[in-house]
KOLMI-570920 format. One record per residue (C-alpha): residue number from 1; residue in three letters; x, y, z. Coordinates in nm, 4 decimals. Layout:
<nodes>
@resi->NUM	resn->ALA	c1->X	c2->Y	c3->Z
...
</nodes>
This chain:
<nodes>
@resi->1	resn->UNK	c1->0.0000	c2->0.0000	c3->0.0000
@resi->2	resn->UNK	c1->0.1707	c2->0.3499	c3->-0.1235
@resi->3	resn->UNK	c1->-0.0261	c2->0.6434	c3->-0.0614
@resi->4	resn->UNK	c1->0.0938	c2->1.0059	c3->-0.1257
@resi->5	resn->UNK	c1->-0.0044	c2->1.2903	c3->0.1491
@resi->6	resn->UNK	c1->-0.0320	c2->1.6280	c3->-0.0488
@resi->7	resn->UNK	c1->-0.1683	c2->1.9781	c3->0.1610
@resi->8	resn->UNK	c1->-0.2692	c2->2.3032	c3->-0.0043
@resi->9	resn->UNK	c1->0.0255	c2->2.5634	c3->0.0757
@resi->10	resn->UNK	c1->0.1276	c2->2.8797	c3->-0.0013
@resi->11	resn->UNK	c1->-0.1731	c2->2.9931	c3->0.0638
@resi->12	resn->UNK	c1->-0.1062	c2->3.3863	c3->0.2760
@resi->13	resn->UNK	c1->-0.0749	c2->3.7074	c3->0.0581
@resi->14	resn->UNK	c1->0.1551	c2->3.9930	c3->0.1632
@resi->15	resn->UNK	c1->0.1125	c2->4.0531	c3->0.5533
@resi->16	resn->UNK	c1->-0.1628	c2->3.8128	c3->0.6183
@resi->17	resn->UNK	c1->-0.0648	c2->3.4341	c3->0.6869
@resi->18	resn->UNK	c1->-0.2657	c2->3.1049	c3->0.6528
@resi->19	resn->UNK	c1->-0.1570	c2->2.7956	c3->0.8140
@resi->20	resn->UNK	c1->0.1802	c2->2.6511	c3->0.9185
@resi->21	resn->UNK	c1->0.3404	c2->2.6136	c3->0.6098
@resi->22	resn->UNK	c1->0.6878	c2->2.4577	c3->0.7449
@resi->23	resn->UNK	c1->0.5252	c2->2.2023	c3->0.9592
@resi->24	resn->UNK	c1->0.3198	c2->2.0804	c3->0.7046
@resi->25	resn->UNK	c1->0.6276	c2->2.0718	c3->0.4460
@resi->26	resn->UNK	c1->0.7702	c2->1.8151	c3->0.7285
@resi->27	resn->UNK	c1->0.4814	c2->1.5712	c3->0.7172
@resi->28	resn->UNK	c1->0.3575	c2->1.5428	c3->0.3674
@resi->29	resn->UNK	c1->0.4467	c2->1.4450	c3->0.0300
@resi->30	resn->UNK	c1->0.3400	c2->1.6769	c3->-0.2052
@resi->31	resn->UNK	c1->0.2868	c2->2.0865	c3->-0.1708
@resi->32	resn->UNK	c1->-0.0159	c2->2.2046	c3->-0.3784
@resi->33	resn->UNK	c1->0.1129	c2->2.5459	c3->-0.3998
@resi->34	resn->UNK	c1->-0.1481	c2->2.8074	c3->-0.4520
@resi->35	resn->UNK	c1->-0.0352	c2->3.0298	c3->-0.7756
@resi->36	resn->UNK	c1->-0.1353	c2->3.4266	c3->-0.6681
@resi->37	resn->UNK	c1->-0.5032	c2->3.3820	c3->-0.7959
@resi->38	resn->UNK	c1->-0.6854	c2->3.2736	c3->-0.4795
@resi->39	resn->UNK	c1->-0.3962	c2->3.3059	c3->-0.2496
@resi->40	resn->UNK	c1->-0.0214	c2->3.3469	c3->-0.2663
@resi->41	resn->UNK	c1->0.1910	c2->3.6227	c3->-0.4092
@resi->42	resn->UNK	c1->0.5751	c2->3.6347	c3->-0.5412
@resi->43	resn->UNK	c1->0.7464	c2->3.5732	c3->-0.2156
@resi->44	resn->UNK	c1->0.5362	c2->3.3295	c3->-0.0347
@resi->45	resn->UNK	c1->0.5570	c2->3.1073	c3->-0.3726
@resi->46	resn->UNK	c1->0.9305	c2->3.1538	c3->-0.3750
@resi->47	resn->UNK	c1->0.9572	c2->3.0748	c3->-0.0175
@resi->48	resn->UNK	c1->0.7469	c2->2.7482	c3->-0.0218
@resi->49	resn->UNK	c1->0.8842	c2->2.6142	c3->-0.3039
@resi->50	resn->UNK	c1->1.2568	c2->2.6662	c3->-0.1538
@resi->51	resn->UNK	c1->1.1372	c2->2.4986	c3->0.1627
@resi->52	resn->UNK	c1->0.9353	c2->2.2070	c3->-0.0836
@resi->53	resn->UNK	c1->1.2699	c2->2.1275	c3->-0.2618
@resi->54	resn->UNK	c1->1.4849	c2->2.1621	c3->0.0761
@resi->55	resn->UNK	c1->1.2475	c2->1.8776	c3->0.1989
@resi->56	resn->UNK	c1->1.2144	c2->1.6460	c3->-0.0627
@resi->57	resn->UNK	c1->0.8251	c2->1.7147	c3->-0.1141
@resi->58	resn->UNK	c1->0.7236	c2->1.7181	c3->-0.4521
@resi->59	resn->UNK	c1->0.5448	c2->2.0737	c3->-0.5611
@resi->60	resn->UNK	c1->0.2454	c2->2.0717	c3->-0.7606
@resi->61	resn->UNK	c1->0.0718	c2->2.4060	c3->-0.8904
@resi->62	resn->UNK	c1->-0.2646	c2->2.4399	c3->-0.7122
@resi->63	resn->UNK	c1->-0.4662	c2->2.6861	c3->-1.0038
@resi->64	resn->UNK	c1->-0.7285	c2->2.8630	c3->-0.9423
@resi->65	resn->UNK	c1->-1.0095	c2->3.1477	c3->-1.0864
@resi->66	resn->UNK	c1->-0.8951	c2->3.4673	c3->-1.0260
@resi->67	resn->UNK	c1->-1.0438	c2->3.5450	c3->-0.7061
@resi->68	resn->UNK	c1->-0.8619	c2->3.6773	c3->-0.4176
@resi->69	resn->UNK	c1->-1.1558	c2->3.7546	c3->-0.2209
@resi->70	resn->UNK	c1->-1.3074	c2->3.4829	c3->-0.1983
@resi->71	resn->UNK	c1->-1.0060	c2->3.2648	c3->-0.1687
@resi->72	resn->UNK	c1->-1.1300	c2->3.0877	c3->-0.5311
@resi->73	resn->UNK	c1->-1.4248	c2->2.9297	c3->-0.3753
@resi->74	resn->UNK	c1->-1.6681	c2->3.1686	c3->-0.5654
@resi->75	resn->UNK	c1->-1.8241	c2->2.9587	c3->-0.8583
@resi->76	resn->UNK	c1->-1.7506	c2->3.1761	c3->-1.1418
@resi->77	resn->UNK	c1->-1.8382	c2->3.1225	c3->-1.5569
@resi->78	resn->UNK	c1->-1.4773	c2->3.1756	c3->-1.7366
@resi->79	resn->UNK	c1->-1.4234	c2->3.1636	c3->-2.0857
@resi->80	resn->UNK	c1->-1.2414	c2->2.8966	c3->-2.2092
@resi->81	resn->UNK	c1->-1.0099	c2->3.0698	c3->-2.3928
@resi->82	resn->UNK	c1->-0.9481	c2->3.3004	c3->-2.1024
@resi->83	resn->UNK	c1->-0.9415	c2->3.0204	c3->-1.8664
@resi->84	resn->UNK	c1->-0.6636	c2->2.8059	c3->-2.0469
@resi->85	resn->UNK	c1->-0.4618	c2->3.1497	c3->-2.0276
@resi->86	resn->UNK	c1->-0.4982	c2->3.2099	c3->-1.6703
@resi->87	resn->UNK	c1->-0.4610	c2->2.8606	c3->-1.5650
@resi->88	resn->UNK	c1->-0.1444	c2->2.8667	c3->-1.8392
@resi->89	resn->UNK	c1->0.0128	c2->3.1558	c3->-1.6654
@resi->90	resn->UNK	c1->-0.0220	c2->3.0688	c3->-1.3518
@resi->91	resn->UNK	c1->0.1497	c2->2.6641	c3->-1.4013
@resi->92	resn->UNK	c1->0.3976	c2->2.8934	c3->-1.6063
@resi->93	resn->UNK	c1->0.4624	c2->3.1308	c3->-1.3003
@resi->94	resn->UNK	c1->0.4859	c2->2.8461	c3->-1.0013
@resi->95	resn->UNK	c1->0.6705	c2->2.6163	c3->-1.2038
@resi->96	resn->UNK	c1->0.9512	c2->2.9042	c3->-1.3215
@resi->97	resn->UNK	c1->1.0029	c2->3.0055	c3->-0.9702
@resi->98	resn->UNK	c1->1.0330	c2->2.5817	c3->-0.8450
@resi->99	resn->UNK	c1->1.3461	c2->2.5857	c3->-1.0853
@resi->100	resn->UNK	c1->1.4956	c2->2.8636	c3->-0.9672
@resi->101	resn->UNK	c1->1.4961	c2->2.7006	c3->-0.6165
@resi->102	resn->UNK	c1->1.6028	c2->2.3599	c3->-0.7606
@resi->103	resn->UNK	c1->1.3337	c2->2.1951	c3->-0.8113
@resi->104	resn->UNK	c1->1.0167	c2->2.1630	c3->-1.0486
@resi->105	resn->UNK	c1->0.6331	c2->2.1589	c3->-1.0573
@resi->106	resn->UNK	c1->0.5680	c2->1.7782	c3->-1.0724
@resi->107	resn->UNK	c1->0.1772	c2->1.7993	c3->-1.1098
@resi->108	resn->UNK	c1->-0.1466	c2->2.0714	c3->-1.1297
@resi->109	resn->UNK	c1->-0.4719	c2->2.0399	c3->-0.8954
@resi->110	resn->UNK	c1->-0.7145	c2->2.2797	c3->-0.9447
@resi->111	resn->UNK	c1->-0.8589	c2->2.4554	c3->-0.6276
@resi->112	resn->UNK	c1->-1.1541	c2->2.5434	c3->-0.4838
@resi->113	resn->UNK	c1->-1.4682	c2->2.6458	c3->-0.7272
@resi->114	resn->UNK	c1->-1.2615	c2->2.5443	c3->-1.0172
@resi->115	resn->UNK	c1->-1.1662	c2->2.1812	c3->-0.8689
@resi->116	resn->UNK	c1->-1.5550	c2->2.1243	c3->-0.8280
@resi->117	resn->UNK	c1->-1.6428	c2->2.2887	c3->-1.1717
@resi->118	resn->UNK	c1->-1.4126	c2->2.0998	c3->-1.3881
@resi->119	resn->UNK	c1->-1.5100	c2->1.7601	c3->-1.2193
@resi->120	resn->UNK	c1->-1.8701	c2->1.8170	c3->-1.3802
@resi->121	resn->UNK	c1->-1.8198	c2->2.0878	c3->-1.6246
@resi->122	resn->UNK	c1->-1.6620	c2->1.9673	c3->-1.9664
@resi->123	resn->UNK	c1->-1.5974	c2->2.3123	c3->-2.1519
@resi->124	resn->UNK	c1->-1.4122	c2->2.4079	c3->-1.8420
@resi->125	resn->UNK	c1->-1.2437	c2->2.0751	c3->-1.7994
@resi->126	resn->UNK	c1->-1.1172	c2->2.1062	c3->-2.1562
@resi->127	resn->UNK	c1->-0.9633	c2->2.4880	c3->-2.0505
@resi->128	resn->UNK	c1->-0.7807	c2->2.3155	c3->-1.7753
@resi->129	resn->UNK	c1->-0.6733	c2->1.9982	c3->-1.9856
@resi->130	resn->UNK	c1->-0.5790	c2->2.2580	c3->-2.3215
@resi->131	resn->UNK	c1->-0.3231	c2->2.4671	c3->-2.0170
@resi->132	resn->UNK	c1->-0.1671	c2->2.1696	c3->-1.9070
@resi->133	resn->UNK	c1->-0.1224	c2->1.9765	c3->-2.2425
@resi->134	resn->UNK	c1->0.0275	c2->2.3575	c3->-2.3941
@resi->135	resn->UNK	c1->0.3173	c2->2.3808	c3->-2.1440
@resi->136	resn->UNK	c1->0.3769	c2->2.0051	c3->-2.0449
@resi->137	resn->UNK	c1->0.1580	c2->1.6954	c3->-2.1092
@resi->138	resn->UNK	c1->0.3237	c2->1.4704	c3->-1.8791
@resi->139	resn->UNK	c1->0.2060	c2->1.6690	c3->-1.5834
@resi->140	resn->UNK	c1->-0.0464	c2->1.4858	c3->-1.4159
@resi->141	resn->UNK	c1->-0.3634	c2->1.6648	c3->-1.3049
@resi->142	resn->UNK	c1->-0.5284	c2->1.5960	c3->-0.9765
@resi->143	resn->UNK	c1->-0.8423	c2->1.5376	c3->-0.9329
@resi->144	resn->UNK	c1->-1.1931	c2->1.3331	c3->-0.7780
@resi->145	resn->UNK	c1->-1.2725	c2->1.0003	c3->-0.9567
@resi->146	resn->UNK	c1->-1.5981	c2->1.0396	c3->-1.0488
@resi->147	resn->UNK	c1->-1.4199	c2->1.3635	c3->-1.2508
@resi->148	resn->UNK	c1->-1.4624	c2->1.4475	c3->-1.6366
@resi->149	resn->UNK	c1->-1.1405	c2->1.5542	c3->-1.6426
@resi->150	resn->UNK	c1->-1.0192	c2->1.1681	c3->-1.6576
@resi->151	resn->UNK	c1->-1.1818	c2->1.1103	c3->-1.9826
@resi->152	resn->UNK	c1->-1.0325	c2->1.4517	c3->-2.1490
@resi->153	resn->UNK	c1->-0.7153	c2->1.4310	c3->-1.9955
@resi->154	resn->UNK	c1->-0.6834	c2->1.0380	c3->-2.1769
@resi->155	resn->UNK	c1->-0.8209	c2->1.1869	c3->-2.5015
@resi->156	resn->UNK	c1->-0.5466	c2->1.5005	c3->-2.5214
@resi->157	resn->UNK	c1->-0.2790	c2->1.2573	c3->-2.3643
@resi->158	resn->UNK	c1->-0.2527	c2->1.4414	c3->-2.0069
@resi->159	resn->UNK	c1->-0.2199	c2->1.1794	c3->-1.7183
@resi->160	resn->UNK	c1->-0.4873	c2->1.1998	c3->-1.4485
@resi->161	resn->UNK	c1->-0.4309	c2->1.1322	c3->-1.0912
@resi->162	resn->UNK	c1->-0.7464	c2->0.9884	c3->-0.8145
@resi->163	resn->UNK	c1->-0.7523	c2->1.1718	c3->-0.4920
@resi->164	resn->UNK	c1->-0.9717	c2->1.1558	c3->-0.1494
@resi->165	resn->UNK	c1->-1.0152	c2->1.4281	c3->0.0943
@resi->166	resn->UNK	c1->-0.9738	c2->1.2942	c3->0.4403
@resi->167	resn->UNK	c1->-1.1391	c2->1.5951	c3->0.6065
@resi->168	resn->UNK	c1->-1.4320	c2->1.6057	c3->0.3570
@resi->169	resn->UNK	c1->-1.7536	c2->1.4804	c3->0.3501
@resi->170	resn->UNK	c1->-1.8875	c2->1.3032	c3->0.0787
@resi->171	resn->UNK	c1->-2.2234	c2->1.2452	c3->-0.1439
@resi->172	resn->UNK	c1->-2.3606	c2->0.8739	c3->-0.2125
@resi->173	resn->UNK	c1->-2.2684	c2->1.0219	c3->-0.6201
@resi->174	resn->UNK	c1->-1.8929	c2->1.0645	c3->-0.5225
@resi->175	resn->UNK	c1->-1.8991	c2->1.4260	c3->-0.5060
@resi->176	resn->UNK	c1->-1.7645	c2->1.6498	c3->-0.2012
@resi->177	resn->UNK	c1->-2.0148	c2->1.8307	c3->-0.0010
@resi->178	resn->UNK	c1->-2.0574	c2->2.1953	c3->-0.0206
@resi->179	resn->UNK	c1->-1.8613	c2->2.3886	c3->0.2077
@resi->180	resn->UNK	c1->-2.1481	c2->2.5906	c3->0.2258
@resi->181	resn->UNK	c1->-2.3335	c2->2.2881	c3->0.3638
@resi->182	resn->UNK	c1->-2.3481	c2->2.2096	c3->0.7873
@resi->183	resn->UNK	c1->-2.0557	c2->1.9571	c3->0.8528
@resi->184	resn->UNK	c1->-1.9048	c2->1.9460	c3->0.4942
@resi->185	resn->UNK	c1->-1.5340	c2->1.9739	c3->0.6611
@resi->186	resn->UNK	c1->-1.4839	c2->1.7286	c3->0.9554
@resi->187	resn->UNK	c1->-1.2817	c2->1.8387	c3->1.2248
@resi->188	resn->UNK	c1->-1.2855	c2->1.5282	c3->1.4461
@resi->189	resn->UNK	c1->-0.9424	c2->1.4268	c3->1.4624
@resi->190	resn->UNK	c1->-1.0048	c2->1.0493	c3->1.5497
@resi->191	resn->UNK	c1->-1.2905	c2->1.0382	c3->1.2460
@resi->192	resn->UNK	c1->-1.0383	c2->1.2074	c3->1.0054
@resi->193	resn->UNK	c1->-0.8043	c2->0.9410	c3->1.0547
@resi->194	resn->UNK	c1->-1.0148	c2->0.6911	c3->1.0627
@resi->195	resn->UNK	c1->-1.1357	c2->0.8295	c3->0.7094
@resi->196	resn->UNK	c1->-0.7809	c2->0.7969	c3->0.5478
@resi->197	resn->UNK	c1->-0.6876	c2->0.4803	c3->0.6777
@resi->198	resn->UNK	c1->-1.0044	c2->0.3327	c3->0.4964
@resi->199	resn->UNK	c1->-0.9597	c2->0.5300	c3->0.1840
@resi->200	resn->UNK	c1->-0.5460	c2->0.3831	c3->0.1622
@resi->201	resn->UNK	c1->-0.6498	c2->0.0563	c3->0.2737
@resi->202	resn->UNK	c1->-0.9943	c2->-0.0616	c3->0.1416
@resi->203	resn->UNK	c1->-1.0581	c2->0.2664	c3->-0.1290
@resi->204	resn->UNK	c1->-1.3791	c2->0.3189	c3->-0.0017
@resi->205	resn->UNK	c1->-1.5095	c2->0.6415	c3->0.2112
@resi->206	resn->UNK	c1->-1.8947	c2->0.6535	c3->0.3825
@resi->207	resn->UNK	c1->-2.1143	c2->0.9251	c3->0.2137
@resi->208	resn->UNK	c1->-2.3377	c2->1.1887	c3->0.4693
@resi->209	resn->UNK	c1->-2.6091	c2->0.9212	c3->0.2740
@resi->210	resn->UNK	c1->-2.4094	c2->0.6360	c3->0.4636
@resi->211	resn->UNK	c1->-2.3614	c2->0.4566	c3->0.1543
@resi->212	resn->UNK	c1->-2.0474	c2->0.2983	c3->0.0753
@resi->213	resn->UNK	c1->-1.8317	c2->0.5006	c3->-0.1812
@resi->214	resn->UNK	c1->-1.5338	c2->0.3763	c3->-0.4045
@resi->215	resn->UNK	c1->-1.2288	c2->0.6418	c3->-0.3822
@resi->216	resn->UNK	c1->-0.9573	c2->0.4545	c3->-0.5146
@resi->217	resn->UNK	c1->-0.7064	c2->0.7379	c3->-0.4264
@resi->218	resn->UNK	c1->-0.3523	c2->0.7513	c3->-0.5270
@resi->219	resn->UNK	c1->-0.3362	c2->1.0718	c3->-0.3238
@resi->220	resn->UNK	c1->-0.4949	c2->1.1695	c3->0.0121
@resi->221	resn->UNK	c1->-0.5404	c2->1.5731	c3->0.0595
@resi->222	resn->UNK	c1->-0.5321	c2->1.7614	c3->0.3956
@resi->223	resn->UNK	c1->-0.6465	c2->2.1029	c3->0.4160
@resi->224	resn->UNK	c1->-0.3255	c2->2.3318	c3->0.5169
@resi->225	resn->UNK	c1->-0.6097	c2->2.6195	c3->0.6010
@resi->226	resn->UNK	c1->-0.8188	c2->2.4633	c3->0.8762
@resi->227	resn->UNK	c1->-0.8342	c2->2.4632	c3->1.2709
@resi->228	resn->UNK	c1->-0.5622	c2->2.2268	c3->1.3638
@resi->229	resn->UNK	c1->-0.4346	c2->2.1459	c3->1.0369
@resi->230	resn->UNK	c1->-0.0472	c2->2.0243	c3->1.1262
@resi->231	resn->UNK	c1->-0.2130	c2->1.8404	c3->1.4227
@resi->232	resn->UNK	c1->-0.4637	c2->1.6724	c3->1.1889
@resi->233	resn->UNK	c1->-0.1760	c2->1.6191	c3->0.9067
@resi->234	resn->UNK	c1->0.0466	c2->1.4605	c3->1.1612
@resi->235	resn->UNK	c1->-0.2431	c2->1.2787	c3->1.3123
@resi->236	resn->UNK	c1->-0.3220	c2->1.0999	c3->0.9599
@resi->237	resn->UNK	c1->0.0713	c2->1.0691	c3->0.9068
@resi->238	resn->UNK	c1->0.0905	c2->0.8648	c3->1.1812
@resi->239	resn->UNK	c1->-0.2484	c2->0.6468	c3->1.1291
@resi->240	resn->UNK	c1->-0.1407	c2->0.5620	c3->0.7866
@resi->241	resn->UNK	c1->0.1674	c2->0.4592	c3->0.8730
@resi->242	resn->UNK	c1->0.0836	c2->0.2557	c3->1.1740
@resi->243	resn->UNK	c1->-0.1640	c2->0.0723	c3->0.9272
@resi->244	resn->UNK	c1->0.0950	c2->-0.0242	c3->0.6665
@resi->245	resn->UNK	c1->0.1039	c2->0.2263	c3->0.4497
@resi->246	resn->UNK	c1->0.4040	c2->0.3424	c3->0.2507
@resi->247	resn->UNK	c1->0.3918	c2->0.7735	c3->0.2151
@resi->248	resn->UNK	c1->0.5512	c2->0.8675	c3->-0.1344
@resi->249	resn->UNK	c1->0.4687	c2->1.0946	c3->-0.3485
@resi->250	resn->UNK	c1->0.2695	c2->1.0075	c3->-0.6370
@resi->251	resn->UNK	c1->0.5532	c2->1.1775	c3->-0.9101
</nodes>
């Protein structure tokens, strides 16, 4: 059993600072670094990228819509066209400033509005495949199972990568519950855990519906921005391990 541990980082903007970015560095796998659209800005990228690569953690460019005020978890309708740019320029921008520390961007998640929207919404899946397959087609994209972006990333020759959320919730169709919805993150450290030992061991997770759902992860994702989050990260570390599981990143 390999499983890869990846957090959103990156993710404060000028004076204002989100999460324990170090701490996190020193328990997961992968970074998904947020690119300046719904968070981050020139130095906090440069900074968590030099830590990434100082730690061995592979960095992945978390893109976003532009929307700094509502950290990108405002649904928004993009144009494609405009969408493949922004999503372009901001792989472009992460990815130039990993090298320059020593290292690379390994893989793309979306965040946010746009992870949900591209799981369901083709056109928009297509902007975020077209970005990826113009500046480097072996990057894998991250993203929920039941996701359209599998399909178009197979037809356009981008790899696709399954991940579970271990502090999610989850619909009977696959499908994370709104945050907008009562009890859509779980805080419960015990239940968290619990969560990702089941998703790394059997692939399954239990919907709010309690129905059985298939996950069949290749990466697990910790929030970076929640109560708690290097407590939680180090608390599903630890479970995973103790059960068996080998942590490596999924690059």
């Amino acid at each position: 059993m390999v499983m890869d541990l990846n957090a959103d980082l990156g993710e404060g903007f000028g004076i204002w600072r989100l999460g324990d970015d170090l701490a996190l560095l020193d328990l997961v796998t992968s970074a998904n670094v947020a690119c300046g659209f719904h968070a981050g800005d020139p130095v906090t990228i440069r900074r968590t990228c030099a830590a990434a690569v100082d730690r061995g953690v592979s960095i992945g460019a978390q893109v976003s819509y532009r929307d700094l005020a509502h950290f990108g978890r405002r649904e928004m309708d993009v144009e494609p066209e405009e969408l493949c740019a922004e999503v372009l320029y901001q792989l472009a921008a992460v990815d130039g400033i990993a090298r320059a520390m020593g290292g690379r961007v390994s893989y793309v998640k979306p965040h946010g509005a746009l992870y949900n929207r591209v799981c369901r919404d083709e056109e928009q899946a297509a902007a975020l495949i077209d970005a990826v397959a113009d500046y480097d087609p072996s990057l894998p994209v991250l993203t929920l199972p039941v996701s359209v972006v599998h399909a178009i990333g197979a037809a356009e020759g981008v790899p696709t990568v399954t991940e579970a959320f271990a502090d999610r919730a989850y619909t009977s169709a696959g499908t994370l519950v709104p945050r907008r919805e009562p009890d859509a993150v779980i805080h419960d450290e015990g239940t968290v855990v619990e969560r990702a030992v089941r998703m790394a061991v059997d692939g399954m997770v239990t919907s709010v519906e309690g129905t059985a759902v298939t996950v069949g992860a290749r990466s697990i994702c910790v929030h970076g921005d929640t109560p708690g989050a290097v407590r939680l990260a180090r608390a599903v570390r630890d479970g995973l391990l103790e059960a068996g599981v080998v942590l490596q990143a999924f690059t």
